[in-house]
C-alpha positions as CSV (number, residue, x, y, z in Angstrom):
1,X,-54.5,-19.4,-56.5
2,X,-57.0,-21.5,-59.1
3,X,-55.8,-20.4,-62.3
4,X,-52.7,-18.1,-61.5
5,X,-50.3,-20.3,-59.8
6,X,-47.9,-17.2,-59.9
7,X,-49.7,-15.4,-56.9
8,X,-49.0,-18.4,-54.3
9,X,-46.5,-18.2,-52.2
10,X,-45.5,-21.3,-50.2
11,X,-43.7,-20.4,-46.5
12,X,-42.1,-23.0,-45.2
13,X,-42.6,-22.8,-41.3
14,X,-41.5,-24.3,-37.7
15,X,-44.6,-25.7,-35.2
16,X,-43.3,-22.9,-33.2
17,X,-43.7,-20.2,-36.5
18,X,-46.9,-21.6,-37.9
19,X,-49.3,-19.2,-35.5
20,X,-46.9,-16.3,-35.4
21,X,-46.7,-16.0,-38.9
22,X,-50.6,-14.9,-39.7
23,X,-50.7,-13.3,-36.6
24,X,-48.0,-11.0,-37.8
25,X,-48.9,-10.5,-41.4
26,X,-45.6,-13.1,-42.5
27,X,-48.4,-15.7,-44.3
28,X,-52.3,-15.0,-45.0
29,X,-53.2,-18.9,-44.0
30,X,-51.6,-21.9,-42.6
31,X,-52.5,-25.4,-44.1
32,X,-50.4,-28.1,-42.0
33,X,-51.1,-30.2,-38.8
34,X,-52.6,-27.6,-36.5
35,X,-54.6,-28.7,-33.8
36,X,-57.7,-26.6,-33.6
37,X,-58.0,-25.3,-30.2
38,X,-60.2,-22.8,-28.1
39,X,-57.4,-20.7,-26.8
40,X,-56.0,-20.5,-30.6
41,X,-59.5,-19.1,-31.6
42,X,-60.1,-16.5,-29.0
43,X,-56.5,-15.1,-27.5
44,X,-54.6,-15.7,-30.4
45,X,-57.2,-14.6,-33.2
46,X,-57.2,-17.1,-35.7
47,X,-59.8,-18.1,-37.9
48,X,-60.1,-22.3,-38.5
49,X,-61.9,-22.9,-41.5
50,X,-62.5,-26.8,-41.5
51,X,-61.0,-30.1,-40.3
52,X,-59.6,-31.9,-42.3
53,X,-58.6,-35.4,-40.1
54,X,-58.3,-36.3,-36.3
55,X,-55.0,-37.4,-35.4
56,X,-53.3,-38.8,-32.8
57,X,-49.9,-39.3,-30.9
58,X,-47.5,-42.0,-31.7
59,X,-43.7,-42.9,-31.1
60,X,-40.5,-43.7,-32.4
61,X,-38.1,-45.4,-30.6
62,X,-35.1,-47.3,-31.1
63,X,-34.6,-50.9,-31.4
64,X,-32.5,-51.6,-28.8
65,X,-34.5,-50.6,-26.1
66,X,-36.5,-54.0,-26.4
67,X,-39.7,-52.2,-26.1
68,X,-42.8,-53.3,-27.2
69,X,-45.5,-50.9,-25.2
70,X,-45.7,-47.5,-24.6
71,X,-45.6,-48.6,-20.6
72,X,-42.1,-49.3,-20.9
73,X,-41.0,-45.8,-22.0
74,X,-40.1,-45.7,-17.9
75,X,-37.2,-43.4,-18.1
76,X,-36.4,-43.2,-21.0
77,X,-35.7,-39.3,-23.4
78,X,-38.7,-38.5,-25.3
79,X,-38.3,-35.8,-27.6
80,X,-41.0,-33.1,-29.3
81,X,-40.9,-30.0,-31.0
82,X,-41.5,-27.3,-29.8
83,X,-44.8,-25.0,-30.5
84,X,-46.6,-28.4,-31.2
85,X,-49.6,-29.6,-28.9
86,X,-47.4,-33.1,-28.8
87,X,-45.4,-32.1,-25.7
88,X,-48.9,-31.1,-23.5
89,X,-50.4,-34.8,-24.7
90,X,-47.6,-36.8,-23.5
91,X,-46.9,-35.1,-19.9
92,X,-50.5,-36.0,-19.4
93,X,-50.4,-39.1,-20.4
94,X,-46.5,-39.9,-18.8
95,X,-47.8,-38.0,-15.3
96,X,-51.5,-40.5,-15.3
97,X,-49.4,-43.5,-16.1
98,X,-46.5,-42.4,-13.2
99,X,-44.1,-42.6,-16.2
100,X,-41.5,-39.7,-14.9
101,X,-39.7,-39.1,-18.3
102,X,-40.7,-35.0,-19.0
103,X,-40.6,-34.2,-22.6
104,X,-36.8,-32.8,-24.3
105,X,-38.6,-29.8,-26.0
106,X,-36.7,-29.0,-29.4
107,X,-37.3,-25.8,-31.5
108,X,-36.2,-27.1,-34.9
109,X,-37.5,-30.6,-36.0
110,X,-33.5,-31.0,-37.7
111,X,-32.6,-31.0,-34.0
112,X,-34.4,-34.0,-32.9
113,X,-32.7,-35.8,-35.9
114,X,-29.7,-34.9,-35.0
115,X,-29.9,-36.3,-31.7
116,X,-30.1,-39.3,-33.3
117,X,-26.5,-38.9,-34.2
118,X,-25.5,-38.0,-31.2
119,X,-27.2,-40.6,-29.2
120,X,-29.0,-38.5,-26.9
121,X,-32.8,-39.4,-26.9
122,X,-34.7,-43.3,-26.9
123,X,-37.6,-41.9,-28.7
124,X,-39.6,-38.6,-30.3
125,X,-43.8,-38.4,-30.0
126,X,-45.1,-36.9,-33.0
127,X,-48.3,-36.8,-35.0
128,X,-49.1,-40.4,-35.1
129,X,-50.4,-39.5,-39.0
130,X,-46.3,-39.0,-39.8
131,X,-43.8,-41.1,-38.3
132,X,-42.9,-42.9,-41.1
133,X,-41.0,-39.4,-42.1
134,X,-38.8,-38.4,-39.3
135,X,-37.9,-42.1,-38.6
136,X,-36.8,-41.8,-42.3
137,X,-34.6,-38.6,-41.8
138,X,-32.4,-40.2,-38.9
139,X,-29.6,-41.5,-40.6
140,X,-29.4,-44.7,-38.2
141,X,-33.1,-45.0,-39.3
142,X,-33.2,-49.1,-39.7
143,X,-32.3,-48.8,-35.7
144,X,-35.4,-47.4,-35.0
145,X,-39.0,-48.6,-34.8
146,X,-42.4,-47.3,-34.7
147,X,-44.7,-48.3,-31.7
148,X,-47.9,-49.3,-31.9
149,X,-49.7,-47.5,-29.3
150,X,-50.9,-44.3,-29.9
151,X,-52.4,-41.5,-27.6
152,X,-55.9,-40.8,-28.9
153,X,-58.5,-38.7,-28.0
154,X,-62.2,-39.9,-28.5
155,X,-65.7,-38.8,-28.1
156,X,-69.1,-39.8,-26.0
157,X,-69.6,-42.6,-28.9
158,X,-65.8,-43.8,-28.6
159,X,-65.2,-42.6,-32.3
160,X,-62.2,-40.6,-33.0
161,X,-63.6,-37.2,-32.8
162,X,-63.2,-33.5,-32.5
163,X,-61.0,-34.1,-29.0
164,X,-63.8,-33.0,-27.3
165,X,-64.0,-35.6,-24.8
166,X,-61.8,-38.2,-23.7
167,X,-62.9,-41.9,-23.1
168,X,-61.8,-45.3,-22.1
169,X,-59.9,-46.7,-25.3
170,X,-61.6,-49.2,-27.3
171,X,-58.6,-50.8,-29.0
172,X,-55.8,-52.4,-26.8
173,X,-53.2,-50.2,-28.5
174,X,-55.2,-46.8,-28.0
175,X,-53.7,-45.1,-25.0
176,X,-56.9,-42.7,-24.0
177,X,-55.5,-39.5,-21.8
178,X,-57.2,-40.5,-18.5
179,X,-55.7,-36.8,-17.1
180,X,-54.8,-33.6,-18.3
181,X,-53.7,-30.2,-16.3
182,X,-54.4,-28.6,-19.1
183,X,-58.0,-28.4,-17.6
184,X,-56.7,-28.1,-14.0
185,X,-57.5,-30.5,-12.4
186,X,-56.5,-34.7,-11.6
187,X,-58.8,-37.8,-13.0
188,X,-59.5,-40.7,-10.5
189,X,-59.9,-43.8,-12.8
190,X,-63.2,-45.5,-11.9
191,X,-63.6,-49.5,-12.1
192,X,-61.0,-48.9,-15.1
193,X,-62.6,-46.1,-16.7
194,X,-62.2,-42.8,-17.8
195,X,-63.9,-39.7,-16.9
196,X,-65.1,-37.6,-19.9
197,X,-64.2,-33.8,-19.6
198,X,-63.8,-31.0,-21.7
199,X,-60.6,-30.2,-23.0
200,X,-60.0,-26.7,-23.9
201,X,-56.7,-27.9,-25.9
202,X,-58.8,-29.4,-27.9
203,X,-62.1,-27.7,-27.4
204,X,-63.9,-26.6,-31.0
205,X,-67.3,-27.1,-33.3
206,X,-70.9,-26.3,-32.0
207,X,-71.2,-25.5,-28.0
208,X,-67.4,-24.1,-27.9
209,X,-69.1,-21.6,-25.8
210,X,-69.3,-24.0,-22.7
211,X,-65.7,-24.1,-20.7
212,X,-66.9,-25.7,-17.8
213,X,-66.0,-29.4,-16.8
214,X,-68.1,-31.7,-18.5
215,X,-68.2,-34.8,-16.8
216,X,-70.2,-38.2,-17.7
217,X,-72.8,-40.3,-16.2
218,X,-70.5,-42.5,-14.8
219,X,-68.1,-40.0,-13.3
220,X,-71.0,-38.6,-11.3
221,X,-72.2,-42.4,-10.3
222,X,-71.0,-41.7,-6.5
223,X,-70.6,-38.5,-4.2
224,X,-67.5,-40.5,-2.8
225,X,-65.7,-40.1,-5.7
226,X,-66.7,-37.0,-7.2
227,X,-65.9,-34.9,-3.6
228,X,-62.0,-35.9,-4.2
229,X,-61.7,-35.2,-7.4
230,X,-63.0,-31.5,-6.7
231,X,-60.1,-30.7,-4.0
232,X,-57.9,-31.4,-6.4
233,X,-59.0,-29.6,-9.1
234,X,-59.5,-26.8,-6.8
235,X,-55.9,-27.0,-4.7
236,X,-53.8,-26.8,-8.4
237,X,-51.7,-23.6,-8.9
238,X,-51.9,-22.4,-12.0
239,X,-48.8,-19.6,-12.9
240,X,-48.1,-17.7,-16.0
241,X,-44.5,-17.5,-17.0
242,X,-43.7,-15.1,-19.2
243,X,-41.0,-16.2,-21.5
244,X,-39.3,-14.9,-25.1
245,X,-40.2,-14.8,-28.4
246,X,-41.4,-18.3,-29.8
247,X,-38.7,-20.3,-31.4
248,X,-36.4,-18.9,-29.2
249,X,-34.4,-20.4,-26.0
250,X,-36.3,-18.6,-23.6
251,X,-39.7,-20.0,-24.3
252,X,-37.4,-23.4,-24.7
253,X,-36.3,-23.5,-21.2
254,X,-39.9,-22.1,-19.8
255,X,-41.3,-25.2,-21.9
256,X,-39.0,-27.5,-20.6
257,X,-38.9,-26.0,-16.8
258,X,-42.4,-25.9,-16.5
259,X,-42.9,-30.0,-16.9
260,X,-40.0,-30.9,-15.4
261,X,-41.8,-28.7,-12.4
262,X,-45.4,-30.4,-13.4
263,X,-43.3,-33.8,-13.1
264,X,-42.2,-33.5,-9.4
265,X,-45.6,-31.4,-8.3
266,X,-48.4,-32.0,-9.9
267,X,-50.3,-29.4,-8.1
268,X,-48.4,-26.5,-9.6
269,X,-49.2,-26.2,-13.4
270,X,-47.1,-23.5,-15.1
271,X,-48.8,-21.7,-19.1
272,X,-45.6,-20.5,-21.0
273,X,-46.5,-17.2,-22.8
274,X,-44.6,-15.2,-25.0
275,X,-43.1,-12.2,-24.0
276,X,-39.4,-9.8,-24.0
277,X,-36.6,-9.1,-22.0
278,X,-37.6,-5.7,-21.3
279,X,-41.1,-6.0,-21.4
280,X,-41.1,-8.8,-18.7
281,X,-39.5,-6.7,-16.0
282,X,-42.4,-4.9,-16.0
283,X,-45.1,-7.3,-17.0
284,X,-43.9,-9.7,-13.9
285,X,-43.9,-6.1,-11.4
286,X,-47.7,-5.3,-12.3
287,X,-48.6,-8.7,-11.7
288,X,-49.5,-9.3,-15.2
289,X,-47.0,-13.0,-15.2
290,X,-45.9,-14.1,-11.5
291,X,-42.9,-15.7,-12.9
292,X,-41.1,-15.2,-15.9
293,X,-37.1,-15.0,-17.6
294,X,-35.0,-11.9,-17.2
295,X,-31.6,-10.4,-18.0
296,X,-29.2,-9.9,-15.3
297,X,-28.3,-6.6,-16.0
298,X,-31.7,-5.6,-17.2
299,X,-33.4,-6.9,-14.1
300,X,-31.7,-4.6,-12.0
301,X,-31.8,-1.5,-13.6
302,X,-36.2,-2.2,-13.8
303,X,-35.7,-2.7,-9.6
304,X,-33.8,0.7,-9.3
305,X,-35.8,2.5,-11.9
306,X,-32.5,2.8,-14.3
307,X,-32.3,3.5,-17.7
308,X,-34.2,2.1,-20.0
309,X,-37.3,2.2,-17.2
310,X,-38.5,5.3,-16.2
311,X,-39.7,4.0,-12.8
312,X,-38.9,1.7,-9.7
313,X,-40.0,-2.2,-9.7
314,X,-40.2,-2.6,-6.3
315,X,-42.2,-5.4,-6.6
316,X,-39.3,-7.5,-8.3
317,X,-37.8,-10.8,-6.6
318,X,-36.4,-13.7,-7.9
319,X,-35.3,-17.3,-7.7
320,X,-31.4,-16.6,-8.4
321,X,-29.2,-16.3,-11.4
322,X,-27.2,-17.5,-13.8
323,X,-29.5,-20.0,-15.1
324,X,-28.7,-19.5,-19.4
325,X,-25.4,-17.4,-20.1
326,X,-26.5,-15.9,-23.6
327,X,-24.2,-14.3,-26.1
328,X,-24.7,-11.6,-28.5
329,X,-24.3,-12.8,-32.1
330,X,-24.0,-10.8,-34.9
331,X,-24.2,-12.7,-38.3
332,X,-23.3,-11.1,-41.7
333,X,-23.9,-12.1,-45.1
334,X,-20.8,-14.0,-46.6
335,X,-20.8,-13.1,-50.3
336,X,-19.4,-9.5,-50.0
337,X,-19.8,-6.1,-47.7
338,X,-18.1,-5.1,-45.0
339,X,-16.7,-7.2,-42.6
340,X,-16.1,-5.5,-39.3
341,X,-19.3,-4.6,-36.9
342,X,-18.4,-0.6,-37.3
343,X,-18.0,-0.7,-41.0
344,X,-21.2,-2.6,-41.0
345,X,-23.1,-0.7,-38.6
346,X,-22.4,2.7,-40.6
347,X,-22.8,1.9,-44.4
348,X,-25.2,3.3,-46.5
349,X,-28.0,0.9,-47.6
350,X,-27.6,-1.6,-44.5
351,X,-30.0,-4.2,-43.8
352,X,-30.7,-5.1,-40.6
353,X,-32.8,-7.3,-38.5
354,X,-33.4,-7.4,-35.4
355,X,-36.0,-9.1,-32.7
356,X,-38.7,-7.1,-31.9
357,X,-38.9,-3.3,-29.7
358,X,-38.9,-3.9,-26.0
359,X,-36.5,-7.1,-26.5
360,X,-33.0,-6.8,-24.9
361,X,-31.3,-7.7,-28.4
362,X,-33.1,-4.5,-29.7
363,X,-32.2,-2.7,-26.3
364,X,-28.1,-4.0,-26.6
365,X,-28.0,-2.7,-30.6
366,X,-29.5,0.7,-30.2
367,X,-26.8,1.3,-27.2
368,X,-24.0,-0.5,-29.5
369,X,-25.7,2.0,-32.6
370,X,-25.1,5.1,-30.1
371,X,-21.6,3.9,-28.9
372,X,-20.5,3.7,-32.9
373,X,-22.1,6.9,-34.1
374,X,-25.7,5.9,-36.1
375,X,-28.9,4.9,-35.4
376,X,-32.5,3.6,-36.8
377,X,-33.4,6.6,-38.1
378,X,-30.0,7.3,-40.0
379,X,-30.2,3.6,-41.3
380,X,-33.3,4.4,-42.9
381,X,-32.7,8.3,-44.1
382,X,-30.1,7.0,-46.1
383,X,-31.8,4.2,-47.8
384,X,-31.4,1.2,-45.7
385,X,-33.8,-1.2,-43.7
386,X,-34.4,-1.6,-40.3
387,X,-37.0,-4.9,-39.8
388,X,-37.7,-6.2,-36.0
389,X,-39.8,-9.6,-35.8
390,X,-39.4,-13.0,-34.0
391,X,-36.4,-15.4,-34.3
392,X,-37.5,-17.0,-36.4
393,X,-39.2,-14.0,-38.5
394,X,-36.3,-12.8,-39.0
395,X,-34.0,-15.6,-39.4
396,X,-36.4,-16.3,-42.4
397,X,-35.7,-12.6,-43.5
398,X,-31.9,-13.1,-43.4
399,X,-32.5,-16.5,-45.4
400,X,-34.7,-15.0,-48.0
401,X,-32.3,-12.0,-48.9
402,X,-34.9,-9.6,-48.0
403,X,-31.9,-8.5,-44.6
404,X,-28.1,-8.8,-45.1
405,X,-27.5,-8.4,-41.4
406,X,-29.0,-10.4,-38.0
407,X,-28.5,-9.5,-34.5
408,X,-30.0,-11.8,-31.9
409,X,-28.8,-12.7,-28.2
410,X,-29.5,-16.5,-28.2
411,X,-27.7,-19.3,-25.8
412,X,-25.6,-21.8,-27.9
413,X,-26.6,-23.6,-29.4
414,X,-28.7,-21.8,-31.3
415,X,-31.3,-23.3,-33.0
416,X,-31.6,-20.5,-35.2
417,X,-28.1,-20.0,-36.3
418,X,-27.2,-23.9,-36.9
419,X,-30.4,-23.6,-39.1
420,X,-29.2,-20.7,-41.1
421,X,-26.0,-22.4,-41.5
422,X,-27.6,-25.3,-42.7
423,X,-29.6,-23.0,-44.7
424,X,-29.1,-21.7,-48.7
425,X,-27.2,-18.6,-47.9
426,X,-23.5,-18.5,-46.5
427,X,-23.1,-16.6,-43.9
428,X,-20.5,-15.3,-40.9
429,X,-20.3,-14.2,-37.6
430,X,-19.1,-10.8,-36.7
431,X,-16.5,-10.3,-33.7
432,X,-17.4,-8.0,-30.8
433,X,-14.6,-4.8,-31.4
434,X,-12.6,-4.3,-27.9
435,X,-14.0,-0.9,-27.7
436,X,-17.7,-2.2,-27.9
437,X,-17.5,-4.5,-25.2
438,X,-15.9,-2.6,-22.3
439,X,-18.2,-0.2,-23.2
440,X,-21.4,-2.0,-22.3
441,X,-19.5,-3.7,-19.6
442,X,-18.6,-0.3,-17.9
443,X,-21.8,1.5,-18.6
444,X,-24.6,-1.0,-18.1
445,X,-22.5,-4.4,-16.5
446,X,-22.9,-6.3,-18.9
447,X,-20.3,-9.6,-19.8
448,X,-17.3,-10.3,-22.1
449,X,-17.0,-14.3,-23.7
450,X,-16.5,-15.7,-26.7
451,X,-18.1,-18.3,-28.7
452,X,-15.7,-21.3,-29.5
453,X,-14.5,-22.2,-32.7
454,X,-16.5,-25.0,-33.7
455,X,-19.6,-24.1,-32.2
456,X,-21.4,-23.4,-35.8
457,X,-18.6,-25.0,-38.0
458,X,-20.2,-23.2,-41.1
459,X,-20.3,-19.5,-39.7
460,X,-16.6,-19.0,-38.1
461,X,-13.4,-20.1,-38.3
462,X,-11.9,-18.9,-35.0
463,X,-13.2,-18.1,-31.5
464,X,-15.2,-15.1,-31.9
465,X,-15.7,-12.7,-29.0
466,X,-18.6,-11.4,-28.0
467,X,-20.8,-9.6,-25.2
468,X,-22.8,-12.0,-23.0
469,X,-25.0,-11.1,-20.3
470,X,-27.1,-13.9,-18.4
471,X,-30.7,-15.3,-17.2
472,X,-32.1,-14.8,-13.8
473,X,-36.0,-15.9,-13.1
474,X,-38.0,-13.2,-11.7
475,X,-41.2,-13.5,-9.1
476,X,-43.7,-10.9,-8.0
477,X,-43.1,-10.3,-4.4
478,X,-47.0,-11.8,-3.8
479,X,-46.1,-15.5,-5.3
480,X,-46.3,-17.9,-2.4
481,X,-43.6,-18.7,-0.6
482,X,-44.6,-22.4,-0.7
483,X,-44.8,-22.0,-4.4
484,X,-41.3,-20.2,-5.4
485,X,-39.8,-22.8,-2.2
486,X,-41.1,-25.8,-4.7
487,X,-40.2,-24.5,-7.9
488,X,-36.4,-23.9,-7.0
489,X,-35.7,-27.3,-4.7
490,X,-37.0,-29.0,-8.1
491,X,-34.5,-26.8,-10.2
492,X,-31.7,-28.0,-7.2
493,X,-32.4,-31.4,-7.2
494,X,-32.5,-31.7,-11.1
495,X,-29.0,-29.1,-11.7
496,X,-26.5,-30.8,-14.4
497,X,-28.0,-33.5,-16.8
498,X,-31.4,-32.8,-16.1
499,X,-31.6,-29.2,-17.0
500,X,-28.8,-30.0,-19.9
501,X,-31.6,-32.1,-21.9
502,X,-33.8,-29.3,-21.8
503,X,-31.3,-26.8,-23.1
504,X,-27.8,-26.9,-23.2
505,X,-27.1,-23.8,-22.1
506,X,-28.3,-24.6,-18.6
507,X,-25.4,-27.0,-17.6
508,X,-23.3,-24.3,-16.1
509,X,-25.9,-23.4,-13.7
510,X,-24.7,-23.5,-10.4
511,X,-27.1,-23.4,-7.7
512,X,-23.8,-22.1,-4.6
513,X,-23.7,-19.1,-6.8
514,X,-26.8,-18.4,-8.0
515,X,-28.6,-17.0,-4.6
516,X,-25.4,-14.8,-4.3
517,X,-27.0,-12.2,-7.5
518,X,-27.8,-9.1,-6.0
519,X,-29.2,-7.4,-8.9
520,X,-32.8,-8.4,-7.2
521,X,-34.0,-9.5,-3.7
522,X,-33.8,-13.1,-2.9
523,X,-37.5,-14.5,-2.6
524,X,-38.3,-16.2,0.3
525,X,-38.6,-19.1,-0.9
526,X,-36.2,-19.7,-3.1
527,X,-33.9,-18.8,-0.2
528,X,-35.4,-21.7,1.8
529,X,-34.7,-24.4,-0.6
530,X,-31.5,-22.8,-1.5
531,X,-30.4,-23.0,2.4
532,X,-31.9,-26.6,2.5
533,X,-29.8,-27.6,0.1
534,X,-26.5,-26.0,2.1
535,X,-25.3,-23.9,-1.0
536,X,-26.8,-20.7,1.3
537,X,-25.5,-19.5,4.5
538,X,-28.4,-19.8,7.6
């Protein structure tokens, strides 16, 4: 603050943290690259108080690809982070210029450079105002160049504006969005123009009010043209999927699924929200999200009306199983305390975090807390704390010393745990006792597994073992047939590498076992594309 530099507190933050964290009283204001948007104004609640530049996209690639334009990124792995506006930009502008390389969505920016070690990505998009600083963190960085064409978004004059409106590029290194399903809809270039349209991405400043396509002069020049381009706009699917909390895999894979799906039909365009694995059950049964992520066992207790729901989802279906196995991880500070999860779980003065109520992670640890003997309330009556939050919430907790203890159920690798062991503060992982893990696995069918030594060199030494459970994709009974039929052939025809680069953790899917899960109906559909791809009995 002016004058009393002693009441400012600087947060570092993810893309993916930056909104959440004013949103949940974690920061009081964000100053960073944050595009100012219409849906971040009204649904998410957040005030924008000026602008300070326009920016664009640009690229980083490496050398020995030999490219010299944009146009000949054919194929090739494009990395962003995730939470950023970066990823929507260039699936437009890939799907408009029939470039079929979907974006590798990342949570952690440290990821991304370390795919540079490993060889695993050609380029990354980023703000075109900073490329100079991740090409600088990759430690082959004099193997890698930045690209000249940028992805910029103009106004009615042609003048870098407020991303209002998108028009023809001026300069031949300005690659203008022609398309974006972010508005719903599919652009017809005209005589090598560009329709202008509002973009409610990017919608902000006087007249925010109006939501409506916008279109120029020139787009409305002939009936012929303009009739087309209206049965498009008005045959595109728009879905909710209703993910995890932000930073974690969950809303990873949604990302990642829902422009690989985008990719191969660009009718059907799929908005990731937010959401838990208990909460979604229910959330996807009203009718709230047609689609969204689920836990195995979870999933079918919410069908039968089970413990922890207090009624029947009869609505329930889904495209199969077995898409993320996901372990338990419990991480302990290093520099003293008990070691063992009981000891842990029972000592006076623990601090705990956790991901927030209605999440399975929450949901597993109050039935592991009831196994052992304690609870919430006994943590706190004798002088401990109790803190639930997002991934990356409370990873920052655990960081900062304000938790000693952190119990999340993520899919390795985790971006969160090879941050914190990257981070200041040791840290360890706690085994699962025997005890513990038949005991979920008899009472509520859960998994046993372990996570391999070497996984996250800095937190173990040995295998750990640990419970597991894993990730189905649930439909409302109402979603099209034709639509859930689409969405899983694409998830067939894509099984392996494909789904690897959007999360690891998706490589064991298996597509002849995944119709067999009986925890909830088979959709139609999905049973039709399974049985056309002869994994599925007729």
């Amino acid at each position: 603050m002016p004058g009393d530099a002693g009441r400012l507190r600087r947060v570092p933050l993810t893309s993916a943290a930056r909104l959440p964290a004013p949103q949940s009283g974690r920061a009081d204001m964000g100053n960073r690259t944050t595009a100012w948007t219409h849906g971040r104004e009204t649904a998410d609640e957040l005030n924008f108080a000026a602008i300070n530049f326009h920016d664009s996209r640009g690229f980083t690639l490496r050398k020995s690809l030999r490219v010299e334009r944009a146009a000949g990124l054919q194929g090739a792995s494009i990395c962003v982070a995730a939470g950023s506006i970066n990823g929507l930009n260039l699936s437009d502008w890939a799907r408009v210029n029939n470039i079929r390389n979907p974006p590798i969505v990342f949570e952690q920016k440290d990821e991304i450079r370390n795919t540079s070690k490993a060889g695993c990505r050609d380029a990354c998009c980023t703000d075109a105002s900073q490329p100079t600083g991740p090409r600088a963190s990759f430690p082959d960085a004099e193997e890698h160049a930045i690209l000249t064409d940028i992805i910029r978004w103009r106004n009615r004059r042609g003048q870098p504006g407020q991303g209002r409106r998108i028009k023809q590029p001026r300069g031949m290194n300005d690659l203008c969005i022609r398309g974006c399903p972010s508005v719903r809809r599919s652009i017809r270039p005209v005589a090598g123009k560009a329709q202008a349209l509002h973009h409610p991405h990017n919608l902000r400043g006087p007249g925010r009010a109006g939501m409506s396509l916008i279109w120029t002069r020139r787009a409305l020049g002939g009936a012929t043209l303009a009739l087309p381009f209206i049965r498009t706009v008005r045959a595109q699917q728009s879905i909710e999927w209703v993910a995890g909390s932000l930073g974690g895999g969950w809303y990873t894979m949604a990302a990642g699924l829902a422009a690989l799906i985008k990719d191969e039909n660009p009718d059907i365009q799929i908005r990731v929200v937010p959401g838990g694995g208990l909460a979604n059950s229910t959330r996807v049964n009203n009718g709230q999200s047609p689609i969204g992520w689920g836990i195995d066992a979870f999933a079918a207790s919410a069908f039968k009306g089970e413990e922890p729901y207090s009624a029947k989802h009869t609505h329930l279906r889904c495209l199969g199983s077995g898409y993320s196995p996901t372990e338990h991880n419990f991480l302990r500070r290093a520099d003293g305390g008990p070691e063992d999860m009981r000891s842990i779980l029972t000592q006076k003065g623990l601090r705990l975090a956790c991901t927030q109520r209605s999440s399975t992670d929450e949901m597993t640890l109050q039935r592991i807390m009831r196994f052992i003997g304690t609870s919430v309330d006994r943590i706190r009556s004798e002088g401990g704390r109790y803190l639930n939050g997002s991934y990356s919430d409370i990873g920052a907790a655990f960081s900062d010393g304000q938790v000693d203890y952190l119990y999340v159920a993520l899919a390795r690798p985790a971006a969160l745990l090879t941050e914190i062991s990257q981070g200041r503060r040791a840290a360890k992982l706690v085994a699962f006792p025997a005890d513990v893990r038949k005991h979920l696995i008899d009472r509520y069918a859960y998994a046993e597994g372990v996570i391999p030594v070497g996984t996250y060199p800095a937190l173990q030494t040995a295998d750990v073992p640990v419970t597991t459970m894993d990730s189905t994709i649930m439909v409302h009974e109402s979603l099209p047939e034709e639509i859930a039929y689409r969405i899983t052939r694409t998830l067939i025809r894509n099984k392996g590498q494909r789904l690897v680069t959007i999360h690891a953790s998706m490589g064991a899917w298996d597509p002849a076992t995944s119709w067999k899960y009986q925890g909830l109906p088979l959709h139609p559909g999905a049973a039709r594309a399974f049985r056309e791809a002869g994994v599925m009995p007729a």
